[in-house]
N, CA, C and O atoms as a Maestro MAE file, in Angstrom:
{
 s_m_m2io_version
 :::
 2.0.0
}

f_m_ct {
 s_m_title
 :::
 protein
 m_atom[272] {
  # First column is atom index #
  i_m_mmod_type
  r_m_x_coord
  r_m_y_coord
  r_m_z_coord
  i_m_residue_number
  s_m_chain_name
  s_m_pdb_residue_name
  s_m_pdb_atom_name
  i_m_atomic_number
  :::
  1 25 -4.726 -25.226 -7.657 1 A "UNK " " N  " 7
  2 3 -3.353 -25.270 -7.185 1 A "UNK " " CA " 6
  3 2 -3.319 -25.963 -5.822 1 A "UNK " " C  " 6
  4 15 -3.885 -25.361 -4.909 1 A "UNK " " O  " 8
  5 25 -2.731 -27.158 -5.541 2 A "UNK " " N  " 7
  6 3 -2.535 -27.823 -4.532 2 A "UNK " " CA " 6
  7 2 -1.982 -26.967 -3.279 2 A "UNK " " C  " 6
  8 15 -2.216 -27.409 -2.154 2 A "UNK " " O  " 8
  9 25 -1.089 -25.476 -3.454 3 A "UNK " " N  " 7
  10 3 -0.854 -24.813 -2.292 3 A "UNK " " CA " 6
  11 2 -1.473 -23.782 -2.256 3 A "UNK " " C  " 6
  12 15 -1.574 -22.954 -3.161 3 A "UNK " " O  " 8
  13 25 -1.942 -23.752 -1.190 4 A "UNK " " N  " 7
  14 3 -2.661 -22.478 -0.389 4 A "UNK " " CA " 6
  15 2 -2.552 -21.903 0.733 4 A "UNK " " C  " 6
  16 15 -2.098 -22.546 1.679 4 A "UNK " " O  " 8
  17 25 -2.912 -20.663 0.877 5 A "UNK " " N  " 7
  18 3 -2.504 -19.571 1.884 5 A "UNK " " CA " 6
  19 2 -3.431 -19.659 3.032 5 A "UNK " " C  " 6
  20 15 -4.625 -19.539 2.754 5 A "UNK " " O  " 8
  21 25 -3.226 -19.778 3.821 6 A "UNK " " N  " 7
  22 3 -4.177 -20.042 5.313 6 A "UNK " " CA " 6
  23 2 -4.566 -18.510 6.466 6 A "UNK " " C  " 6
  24 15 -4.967 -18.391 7.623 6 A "UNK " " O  " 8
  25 25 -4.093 -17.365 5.133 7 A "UNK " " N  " 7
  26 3 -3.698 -16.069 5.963 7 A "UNK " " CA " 6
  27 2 -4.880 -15.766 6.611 7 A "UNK " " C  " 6
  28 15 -4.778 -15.035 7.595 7 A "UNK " " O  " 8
  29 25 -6.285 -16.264 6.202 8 A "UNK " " N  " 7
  30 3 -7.577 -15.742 6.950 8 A "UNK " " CA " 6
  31 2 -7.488 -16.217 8.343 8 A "UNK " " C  " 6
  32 15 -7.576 -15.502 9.341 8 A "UNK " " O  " 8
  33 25 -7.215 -18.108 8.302 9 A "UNK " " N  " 7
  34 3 -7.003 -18.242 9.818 9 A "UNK " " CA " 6
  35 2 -6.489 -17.716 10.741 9 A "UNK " " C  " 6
  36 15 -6.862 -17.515 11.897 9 A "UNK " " O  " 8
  37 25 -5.396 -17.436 10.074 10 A "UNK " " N  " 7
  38 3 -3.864 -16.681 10.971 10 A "UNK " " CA " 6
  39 2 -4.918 -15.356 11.487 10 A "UNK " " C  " 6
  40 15 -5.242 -15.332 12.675 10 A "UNK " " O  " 8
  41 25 -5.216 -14.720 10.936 11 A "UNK " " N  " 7
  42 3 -5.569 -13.382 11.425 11 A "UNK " " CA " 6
  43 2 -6.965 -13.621 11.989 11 A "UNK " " C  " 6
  44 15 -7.315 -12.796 12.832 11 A "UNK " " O  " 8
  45 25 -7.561 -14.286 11.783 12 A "UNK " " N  " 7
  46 3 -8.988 -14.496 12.672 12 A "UNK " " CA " 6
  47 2 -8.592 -15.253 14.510 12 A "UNK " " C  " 6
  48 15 -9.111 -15.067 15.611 12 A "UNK " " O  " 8
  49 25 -7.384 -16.155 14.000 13 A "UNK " " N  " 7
  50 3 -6.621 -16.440 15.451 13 A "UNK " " CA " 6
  51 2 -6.051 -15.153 16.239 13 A "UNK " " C  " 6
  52 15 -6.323 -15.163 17.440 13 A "UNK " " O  " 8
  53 25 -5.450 -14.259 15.867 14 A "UNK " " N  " 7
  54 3 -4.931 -12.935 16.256 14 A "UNK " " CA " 6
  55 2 -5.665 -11.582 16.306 14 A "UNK " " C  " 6
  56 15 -5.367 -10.460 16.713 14 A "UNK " " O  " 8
  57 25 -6.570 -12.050 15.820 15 A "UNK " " N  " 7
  58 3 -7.910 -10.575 15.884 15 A "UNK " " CA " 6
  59 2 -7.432 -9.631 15.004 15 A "UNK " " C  " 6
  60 15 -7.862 -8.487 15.155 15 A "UNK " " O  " 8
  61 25 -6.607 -9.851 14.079 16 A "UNK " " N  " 7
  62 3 -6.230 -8.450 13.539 16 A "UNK " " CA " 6
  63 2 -6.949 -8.797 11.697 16 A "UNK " " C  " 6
  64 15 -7.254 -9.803 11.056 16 A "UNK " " O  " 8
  65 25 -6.946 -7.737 11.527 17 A "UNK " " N  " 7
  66 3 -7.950 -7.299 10.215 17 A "UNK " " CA " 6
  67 2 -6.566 -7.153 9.352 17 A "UNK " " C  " 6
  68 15 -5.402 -7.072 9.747 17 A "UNK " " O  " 8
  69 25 -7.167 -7.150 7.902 18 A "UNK " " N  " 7
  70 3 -6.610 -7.450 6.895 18 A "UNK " " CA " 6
  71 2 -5.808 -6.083 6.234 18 A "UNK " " C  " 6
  72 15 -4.785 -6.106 5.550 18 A "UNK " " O  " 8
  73 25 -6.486 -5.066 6.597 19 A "UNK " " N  " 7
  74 3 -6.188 -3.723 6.674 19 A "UNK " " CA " 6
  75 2 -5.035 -3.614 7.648 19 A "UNK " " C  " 6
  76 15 -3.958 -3.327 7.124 19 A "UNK " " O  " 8
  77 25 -5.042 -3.801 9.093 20 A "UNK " " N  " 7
  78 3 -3.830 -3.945 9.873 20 A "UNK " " CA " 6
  79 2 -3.464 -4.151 9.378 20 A "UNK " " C  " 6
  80 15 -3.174 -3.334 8.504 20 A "UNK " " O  " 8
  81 25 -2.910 -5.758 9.268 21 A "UNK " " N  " 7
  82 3 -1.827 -6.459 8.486 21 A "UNK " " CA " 6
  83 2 -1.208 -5.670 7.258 21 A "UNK " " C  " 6
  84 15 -0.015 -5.695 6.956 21 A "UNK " " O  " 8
  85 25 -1.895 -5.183 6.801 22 A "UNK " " N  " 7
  86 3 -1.545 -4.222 4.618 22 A "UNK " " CA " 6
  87 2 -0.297 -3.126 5.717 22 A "UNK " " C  " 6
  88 15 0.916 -2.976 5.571 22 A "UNK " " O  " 8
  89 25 -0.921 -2.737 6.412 23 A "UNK " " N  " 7
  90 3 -0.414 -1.543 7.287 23 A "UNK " " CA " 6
  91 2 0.921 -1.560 7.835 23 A "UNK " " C  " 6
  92 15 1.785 -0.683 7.846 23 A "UNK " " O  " 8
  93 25 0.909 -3.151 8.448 24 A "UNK " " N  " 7
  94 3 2.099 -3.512 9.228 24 A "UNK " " CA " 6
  95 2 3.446 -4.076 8.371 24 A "UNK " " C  " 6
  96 15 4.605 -4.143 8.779 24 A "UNK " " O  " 8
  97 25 3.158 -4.281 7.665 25 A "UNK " " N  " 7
  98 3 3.618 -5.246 6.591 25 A "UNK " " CA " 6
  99 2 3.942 -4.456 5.262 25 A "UNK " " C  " 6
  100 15 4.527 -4.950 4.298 25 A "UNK " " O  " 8
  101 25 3.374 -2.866 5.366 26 A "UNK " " N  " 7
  102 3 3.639 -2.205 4.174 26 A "UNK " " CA " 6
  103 2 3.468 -2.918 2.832 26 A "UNK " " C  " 6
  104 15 4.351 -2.815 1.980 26 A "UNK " " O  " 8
  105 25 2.132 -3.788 2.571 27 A "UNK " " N  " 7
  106 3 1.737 -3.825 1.422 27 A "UNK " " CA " 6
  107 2 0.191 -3.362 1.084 27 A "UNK " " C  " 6
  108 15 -0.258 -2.786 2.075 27 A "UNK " " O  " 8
  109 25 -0.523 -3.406 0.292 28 A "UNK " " N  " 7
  110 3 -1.562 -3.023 -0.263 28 A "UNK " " CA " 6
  111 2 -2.152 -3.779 0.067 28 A "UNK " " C  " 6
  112 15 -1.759 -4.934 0.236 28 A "UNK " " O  " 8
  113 25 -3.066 -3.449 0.228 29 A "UNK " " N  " 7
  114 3 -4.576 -4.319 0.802 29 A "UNK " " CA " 6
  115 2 -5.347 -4.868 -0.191 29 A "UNK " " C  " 6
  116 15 -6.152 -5.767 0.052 29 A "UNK " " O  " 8
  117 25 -5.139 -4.316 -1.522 30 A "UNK " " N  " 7
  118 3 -4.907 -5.321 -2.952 30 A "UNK " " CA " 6
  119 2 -4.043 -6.444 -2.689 30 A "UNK " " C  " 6
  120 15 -4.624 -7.529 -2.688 30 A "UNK " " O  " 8
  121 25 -2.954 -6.459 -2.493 31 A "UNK " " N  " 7
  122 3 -1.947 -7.458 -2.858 31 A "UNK " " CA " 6
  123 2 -1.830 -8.570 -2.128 31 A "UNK " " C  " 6
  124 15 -1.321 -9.620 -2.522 31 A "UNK " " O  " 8
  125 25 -2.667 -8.200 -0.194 32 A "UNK " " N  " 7
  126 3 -2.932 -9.194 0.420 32 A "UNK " " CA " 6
  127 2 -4.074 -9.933 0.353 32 A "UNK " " C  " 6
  128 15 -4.011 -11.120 0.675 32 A "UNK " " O  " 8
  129 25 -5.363 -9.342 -0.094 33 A "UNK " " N  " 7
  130 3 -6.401 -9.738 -0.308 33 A "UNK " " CA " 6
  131 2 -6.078 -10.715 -1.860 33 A "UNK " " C  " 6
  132 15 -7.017 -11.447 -2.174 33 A "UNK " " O  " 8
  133 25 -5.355 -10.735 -2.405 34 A "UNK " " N  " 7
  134 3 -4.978 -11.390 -3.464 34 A "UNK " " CA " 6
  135 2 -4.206 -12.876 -3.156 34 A "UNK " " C  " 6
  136 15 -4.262 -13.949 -3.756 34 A "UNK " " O  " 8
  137 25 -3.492 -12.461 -1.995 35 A "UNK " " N  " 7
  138 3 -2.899 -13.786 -1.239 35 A "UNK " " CA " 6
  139 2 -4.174 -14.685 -0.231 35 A "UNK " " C  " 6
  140 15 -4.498 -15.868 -0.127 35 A "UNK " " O  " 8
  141 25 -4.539 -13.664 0.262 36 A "UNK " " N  " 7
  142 3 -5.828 -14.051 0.932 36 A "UNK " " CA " 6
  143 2 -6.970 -14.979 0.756 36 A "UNK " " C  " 6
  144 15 -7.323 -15.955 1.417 36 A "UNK " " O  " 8
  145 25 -7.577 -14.282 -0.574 37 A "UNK " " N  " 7
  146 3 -8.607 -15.420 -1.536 37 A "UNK " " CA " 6
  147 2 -7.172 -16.512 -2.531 37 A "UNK " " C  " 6
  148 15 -7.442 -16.721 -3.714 37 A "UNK " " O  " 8
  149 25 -6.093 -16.979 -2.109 38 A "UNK " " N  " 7
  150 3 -5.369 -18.369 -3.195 38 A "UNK " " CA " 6
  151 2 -6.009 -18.008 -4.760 38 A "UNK " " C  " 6
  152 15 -6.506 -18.801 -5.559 38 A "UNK " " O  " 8
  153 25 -5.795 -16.382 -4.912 39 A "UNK " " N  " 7
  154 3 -5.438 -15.949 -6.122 39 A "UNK " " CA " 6
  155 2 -4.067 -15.911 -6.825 39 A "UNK " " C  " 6
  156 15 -3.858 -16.147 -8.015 39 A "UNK " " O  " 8
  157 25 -3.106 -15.549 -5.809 40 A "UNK " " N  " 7
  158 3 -1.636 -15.747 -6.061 40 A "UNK " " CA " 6
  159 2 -0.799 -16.375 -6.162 40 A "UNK " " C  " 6
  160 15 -0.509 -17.355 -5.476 40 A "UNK " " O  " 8
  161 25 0.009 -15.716 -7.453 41 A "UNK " " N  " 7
  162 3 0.831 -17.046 -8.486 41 A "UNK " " CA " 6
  163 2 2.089 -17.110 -7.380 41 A "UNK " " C  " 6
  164 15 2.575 -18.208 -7.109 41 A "UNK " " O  " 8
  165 25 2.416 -16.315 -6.975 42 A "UNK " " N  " 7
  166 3 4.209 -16.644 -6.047 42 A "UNK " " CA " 6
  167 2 3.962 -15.390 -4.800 42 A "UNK " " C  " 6
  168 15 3.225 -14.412 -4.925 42 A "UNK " " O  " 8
  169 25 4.518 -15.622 -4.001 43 A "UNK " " N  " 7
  170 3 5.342 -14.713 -2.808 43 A "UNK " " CA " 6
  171 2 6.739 -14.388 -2.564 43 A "UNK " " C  " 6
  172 15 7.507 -15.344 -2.669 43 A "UNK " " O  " 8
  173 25 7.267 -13.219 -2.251 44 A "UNK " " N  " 7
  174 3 8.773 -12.939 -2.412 44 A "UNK " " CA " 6
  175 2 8.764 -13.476 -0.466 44 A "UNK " " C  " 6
  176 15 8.046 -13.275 0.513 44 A "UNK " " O  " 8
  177 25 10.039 -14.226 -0.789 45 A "UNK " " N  " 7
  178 3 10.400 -14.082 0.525 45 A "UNK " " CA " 6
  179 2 10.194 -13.048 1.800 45 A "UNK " " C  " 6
  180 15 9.703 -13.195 2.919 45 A "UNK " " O  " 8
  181 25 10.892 -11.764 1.005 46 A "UNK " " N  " 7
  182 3 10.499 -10.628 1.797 46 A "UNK " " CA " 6
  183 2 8.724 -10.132 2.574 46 A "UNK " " C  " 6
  184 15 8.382 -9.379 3.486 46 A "UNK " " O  " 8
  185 25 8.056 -10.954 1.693 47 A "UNK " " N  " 7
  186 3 6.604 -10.529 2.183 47 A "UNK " " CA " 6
  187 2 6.019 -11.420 3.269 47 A "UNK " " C  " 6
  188 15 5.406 -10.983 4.242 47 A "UNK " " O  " 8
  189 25 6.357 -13.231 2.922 48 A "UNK " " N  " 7
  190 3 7.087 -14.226 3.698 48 A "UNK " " CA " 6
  191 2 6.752 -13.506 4.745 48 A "UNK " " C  " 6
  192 15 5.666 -13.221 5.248 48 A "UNK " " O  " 8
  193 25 7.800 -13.265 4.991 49 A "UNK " " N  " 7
  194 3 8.962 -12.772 6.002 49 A "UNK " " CA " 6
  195 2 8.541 -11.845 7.110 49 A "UNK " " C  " 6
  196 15 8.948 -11.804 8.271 49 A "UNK " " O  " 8
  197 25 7.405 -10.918 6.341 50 A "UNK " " N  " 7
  198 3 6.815 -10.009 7.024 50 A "UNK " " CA " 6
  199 2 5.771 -10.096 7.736 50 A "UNK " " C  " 6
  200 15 5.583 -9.586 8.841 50 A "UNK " " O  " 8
  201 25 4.722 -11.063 6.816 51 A "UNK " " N  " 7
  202 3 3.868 -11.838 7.375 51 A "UNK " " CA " 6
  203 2 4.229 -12.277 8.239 51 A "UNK " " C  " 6
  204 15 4.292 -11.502 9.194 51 A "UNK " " O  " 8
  205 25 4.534 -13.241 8.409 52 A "UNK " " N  " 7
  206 3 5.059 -14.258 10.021 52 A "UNK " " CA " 6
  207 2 5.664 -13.291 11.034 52 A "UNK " " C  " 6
  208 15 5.366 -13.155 12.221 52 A "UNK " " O  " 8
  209 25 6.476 -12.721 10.390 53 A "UNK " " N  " 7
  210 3 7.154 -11.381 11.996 53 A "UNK " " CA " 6
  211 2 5.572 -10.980 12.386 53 A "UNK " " C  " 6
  212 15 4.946 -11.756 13.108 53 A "UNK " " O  " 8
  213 25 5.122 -10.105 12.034 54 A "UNK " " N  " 7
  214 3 4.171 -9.739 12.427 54 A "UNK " " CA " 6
  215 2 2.658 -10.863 12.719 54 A "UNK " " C  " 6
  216 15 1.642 -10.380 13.218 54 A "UNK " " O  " 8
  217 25 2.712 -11.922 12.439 55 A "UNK " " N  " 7
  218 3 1.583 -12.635 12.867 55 A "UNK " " CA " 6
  219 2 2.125 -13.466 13.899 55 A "UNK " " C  " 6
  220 15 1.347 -14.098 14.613 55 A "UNK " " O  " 8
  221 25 3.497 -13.556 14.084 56 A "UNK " " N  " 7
  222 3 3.863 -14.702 14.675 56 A "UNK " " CA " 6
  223 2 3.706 -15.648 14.184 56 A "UNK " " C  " 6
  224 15 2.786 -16.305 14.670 56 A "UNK " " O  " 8
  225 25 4.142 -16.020 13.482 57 A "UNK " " N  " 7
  226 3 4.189 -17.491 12.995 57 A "UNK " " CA " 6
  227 2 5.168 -18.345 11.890 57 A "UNK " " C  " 6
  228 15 5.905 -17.857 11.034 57 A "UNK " " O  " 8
  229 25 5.012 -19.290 12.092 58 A "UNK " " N  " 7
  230 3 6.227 -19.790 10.815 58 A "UNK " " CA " 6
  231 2 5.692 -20.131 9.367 58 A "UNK " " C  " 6
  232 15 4.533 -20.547 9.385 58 A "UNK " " O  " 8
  233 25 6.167 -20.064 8.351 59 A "UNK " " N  " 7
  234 3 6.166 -20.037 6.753 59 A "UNK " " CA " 6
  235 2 4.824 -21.041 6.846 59 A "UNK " " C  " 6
  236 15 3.680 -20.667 6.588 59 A "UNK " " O  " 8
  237 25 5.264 -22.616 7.339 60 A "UNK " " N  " 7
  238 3 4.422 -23.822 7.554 60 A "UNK " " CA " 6
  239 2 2.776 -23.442 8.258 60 A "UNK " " C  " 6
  240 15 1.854 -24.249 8.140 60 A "UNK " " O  " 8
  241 25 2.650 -22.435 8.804 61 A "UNK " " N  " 7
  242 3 1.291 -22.084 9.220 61 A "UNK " " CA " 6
  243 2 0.980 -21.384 8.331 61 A "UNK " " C  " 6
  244 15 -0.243 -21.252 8.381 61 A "UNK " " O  " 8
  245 25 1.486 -20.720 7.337 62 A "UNK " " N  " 7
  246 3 0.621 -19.480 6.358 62 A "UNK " " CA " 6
  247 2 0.116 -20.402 5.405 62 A "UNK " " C  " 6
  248 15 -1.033 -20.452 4.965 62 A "UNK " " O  " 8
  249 25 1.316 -21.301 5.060 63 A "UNK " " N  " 7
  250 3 1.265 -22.050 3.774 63 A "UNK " " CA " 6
  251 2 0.396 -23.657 3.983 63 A "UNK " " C  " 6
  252 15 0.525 -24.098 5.125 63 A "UNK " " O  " 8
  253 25 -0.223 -24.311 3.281 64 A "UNK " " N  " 7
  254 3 -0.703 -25.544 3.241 64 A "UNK " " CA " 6
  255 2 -0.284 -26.284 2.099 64 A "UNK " " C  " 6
  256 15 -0.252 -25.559 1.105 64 A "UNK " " O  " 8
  257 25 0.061 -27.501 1.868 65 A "UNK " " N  " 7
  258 3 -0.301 -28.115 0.683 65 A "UNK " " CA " 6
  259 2 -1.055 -29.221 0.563 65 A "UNK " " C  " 6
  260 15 -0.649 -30.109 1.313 65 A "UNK " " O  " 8
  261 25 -2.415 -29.661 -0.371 66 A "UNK " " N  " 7
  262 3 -2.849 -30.663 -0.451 66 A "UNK " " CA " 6
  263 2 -2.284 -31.196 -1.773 66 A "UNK " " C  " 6
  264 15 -2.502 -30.475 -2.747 66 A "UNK " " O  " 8
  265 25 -1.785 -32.017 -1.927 67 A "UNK " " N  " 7
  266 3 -1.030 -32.782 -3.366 67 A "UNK " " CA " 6
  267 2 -1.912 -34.383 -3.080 67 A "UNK " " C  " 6
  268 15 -2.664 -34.732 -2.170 67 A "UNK " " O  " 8
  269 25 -1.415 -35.089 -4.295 68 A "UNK " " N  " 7
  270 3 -1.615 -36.300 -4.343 68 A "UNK " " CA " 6
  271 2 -0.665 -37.064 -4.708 68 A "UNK " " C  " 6
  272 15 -0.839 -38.281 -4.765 68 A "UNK " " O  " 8
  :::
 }
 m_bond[271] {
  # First column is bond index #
  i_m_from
  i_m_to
  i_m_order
  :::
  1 1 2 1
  2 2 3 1
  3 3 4 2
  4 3 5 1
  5 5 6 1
  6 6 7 1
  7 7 8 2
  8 7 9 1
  9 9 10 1
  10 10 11 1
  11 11 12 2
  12 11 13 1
  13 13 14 1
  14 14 15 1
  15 15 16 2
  16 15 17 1
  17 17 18 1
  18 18 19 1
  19 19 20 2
  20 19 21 1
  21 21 22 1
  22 22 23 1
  23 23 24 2
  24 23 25 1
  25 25 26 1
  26 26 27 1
  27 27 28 2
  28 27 29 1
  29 29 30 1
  30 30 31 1
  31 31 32 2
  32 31 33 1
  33 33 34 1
  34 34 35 1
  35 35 36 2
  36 35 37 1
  37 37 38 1
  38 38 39 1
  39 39 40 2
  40 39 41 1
  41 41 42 1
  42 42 43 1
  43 43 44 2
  44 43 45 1
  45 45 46 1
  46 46 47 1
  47 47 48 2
  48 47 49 1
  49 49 50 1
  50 50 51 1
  51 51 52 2
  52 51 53 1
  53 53 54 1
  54 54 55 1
  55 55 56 2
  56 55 57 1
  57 57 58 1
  58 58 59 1
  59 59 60 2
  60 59 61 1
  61 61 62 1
  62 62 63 1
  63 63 64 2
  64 63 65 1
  65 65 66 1
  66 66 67 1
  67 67 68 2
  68 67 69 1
  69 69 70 1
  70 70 71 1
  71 71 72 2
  72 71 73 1
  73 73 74 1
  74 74 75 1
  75 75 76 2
  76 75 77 1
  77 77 78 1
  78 78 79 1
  79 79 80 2
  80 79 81 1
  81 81 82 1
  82 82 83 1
  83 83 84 2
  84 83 85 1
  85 85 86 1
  86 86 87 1
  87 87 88 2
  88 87 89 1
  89 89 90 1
  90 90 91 1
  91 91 92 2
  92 91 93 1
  93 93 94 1
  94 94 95 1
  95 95 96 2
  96 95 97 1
  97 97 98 1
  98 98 99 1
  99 99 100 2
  100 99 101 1
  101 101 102 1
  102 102 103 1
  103 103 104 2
  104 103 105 1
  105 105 106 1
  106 106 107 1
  107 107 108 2
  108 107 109 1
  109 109 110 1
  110 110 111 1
  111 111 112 2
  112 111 113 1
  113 113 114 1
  114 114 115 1
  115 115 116 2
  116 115 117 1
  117 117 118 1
  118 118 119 1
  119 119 120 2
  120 119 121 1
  121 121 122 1
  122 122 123 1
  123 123 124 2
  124 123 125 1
  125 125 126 1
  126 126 127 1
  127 127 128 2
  128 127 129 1
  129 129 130 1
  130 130 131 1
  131 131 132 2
  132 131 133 1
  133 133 134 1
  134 134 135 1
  135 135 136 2
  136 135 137 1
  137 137 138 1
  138 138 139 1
  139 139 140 2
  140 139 141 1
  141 141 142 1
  142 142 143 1
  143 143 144 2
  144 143 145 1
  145 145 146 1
  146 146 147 1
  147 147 148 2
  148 147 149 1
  149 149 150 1
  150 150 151 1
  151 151 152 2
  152 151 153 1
  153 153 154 1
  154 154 155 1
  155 155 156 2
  156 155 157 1
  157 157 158 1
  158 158 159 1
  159 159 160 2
  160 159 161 1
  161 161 162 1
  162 162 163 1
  163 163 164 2
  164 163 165 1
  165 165 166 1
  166 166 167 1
  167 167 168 2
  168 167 169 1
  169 169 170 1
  170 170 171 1
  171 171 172 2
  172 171 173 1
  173 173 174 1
  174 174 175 1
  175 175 176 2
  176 175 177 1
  177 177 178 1
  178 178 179 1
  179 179 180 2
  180 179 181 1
  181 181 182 1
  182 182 183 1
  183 183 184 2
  184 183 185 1
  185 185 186 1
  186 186 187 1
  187 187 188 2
  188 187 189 1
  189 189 190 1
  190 190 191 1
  191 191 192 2
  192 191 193 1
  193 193 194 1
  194 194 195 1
  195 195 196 2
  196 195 197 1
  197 197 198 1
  198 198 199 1
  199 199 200 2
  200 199 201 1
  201 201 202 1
  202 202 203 1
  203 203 204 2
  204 203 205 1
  205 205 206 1
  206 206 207 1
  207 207 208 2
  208 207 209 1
  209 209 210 1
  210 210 211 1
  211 211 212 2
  212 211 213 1
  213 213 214 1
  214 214 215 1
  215 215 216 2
  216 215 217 1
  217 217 218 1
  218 218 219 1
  219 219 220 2
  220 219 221 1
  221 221 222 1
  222 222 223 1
  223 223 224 2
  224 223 225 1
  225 225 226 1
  226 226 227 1
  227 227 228 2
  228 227 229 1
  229 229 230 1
  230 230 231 1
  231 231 232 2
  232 231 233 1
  233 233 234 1
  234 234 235 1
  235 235 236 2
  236 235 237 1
  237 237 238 1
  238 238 239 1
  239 239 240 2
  240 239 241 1
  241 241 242 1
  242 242 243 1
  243 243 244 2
  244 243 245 1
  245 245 246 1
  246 246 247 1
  247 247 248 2
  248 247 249 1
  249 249 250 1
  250 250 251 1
  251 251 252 2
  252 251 253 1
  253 253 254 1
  254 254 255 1
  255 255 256 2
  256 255 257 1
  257 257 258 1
  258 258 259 1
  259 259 260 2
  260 259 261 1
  261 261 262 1
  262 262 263 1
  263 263 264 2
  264 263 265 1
  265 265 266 1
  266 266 267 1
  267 267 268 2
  268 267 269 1
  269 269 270 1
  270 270 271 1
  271 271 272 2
  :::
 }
}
């Protein structure tokens, strides 16, 4: 899949663990570790949303795309 999730950087830039984040963000530490390893088929806005509040950052830093 040409898009991928950059969430390891984000949180290795911010020192915070993946567990935080599940914590802050009120999801499962399944469901991020699933976004984490560019296992995941879609994201709801709302999770979006939560991510970046809490990492600081915008949609364009979580997300990458390499296309051709």
């Amino acid at each position: 899949m040409p898009i991928h999730v950059k969430l390891d950087d984000l949180l290795h830039e911010r020192r915070m663990t993946l567990t935080e984040l599940a914590e802050r963000v009120d999801l499962t530490l399944a469901n991020l570790s699933i976004l984490k390893t560019g296992k995941a088929k879609a994201m709801r806005f709302s999770t979006l949303e939560a991510i970046c509040r809490e990492l600081d950052c915008q949609p364009g830093d979580l997300l990458g795309y390499e296309g051709g």
